[in-house]
N, C-alpha and C positions, 0 to 999 in steps of 0.2 A: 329868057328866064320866066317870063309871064306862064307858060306852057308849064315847065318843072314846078310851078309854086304854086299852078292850081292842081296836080298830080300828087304834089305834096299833102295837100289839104284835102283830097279826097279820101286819100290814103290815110291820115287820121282821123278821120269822120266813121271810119268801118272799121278802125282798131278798138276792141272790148276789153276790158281789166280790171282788174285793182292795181291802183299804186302801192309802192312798200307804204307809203307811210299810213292808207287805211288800211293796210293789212297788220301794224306793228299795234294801230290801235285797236285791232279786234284781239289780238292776243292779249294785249293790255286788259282789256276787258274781260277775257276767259280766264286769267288769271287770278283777278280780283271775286268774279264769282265762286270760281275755284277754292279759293283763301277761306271765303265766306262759306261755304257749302259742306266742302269736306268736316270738317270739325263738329258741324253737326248732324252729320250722316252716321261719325262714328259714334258720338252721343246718344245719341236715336237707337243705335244696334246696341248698343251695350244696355240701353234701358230695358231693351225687350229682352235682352238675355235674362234680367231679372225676374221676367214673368213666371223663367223654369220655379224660381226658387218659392215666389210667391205661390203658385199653384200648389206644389208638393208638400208647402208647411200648410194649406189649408187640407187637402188629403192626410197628411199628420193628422191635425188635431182632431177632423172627422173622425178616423181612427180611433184617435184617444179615447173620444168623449162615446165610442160605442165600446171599447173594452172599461170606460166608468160605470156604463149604462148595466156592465154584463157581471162587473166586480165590484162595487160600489170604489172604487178607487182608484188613481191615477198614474198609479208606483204599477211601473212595467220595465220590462226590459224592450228593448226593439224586436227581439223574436218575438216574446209574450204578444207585444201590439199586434206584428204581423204585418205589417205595411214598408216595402221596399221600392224604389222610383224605379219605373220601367226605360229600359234602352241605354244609353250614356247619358250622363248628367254636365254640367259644368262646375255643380255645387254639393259639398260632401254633406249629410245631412246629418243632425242627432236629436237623441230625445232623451229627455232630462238627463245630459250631460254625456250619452253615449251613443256612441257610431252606431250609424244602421248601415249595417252590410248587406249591399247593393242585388247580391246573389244568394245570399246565405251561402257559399262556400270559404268565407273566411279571406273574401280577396275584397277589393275597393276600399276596406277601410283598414291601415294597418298602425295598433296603437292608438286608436283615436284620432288619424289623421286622416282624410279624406283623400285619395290619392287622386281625385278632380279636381282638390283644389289651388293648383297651378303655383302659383308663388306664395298663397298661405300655409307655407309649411311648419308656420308658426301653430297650431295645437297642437298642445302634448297632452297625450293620456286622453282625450278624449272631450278635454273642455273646449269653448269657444273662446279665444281672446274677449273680453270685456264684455263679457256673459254669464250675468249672476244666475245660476240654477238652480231653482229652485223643487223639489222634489218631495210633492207630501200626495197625501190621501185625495186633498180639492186640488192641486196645481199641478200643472205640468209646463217645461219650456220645452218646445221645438225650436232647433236652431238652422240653418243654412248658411254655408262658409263655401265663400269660390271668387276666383278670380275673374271678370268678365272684360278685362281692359288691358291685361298682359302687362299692368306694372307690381309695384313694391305693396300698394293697399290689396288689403281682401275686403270682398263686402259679405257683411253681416248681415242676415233676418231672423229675427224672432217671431215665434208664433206662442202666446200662451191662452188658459181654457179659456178667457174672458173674449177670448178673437182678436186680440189685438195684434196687428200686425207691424212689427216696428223694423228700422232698418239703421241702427246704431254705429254699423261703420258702412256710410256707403262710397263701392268703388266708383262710379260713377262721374265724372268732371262735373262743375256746374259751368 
């Protein structure tokens, strides 16, 4: 037996592995990073989706403030302004209270409803849910409504002539 039991011993001296149980702990571990990670991966993507919105209500008000510059006044229609977001949006746009359509052929926006804006099928007529509009000679609201998170909220952004940029309902998780 002396022979067989250093044969033995050689023979697991030149076996290489993991055992189950450091391998159950590195799953353990990938999972918990996992838990931690994903959540605010999606976080993170849906904040940037925001930037569409932020960028194109500052192109709005741009806009605006050169047809104020041209008309002494703020009272436009979306055609009058002339400013339509290029490519596909996420976020149906308006300006003091009405759809800007996307192509000017009458299509993206039907009724005041932005047809980007995914589960906010909630505007009618062309308002934003909990969007006072205000519509004179010195003001104007730019609004952005869309879905970036695939549930029941839409998120909101305003833009009006003072630049302030707000976001009253945001989709976003905190």
């Amino acid at each position: 037996m002396g022979l067989l039991s250093k044969i033995n011993r050689m023979q697991r001296k030149n076996e290489k592995g993991f055992t189950l149980i450091e391998l159950m702990i590195v799953v353990a571990i990938l999972g918990i990073l996992a838990a931690i990670a994903i959540p605010n991966f999606m976080r993170f993507q849906a904040k940037s989706k925001q930037s569409e919105a932020k960028t194109n209500l500052g192109a709005i008000g741009t806009t605006a403030e050169a047809f104020r510059s041209e008309n002494d006044t703020y009272v436009a229609t979306p055609t009058q302004l002339g400013w339509g977001p290029q490519g596909s949006t996420r976020y149906g746009y308006f300006y003091n209270a009405t759809g800007i359509d996307p192509d000017g052929a009458g299509v993206g926006v039907a009724a005041g409803v932005p047809i980007t804006a995914g589960n906010c099928a909630a505007a009618q007529a062309g308002t934003v849910p909990g969007v006072a509009v205000a519509s004179t000679a010195s003001t104007f609201v730019a609004a952005a409504q869309g879905d970036v998170d695939a549930d029941a909220t839409c998120d909101i952004w305003t833009y009006v002539e003072t630049r302030t940029l707000t976001n009253p309902t945001n989709d976003v998780g905190t």
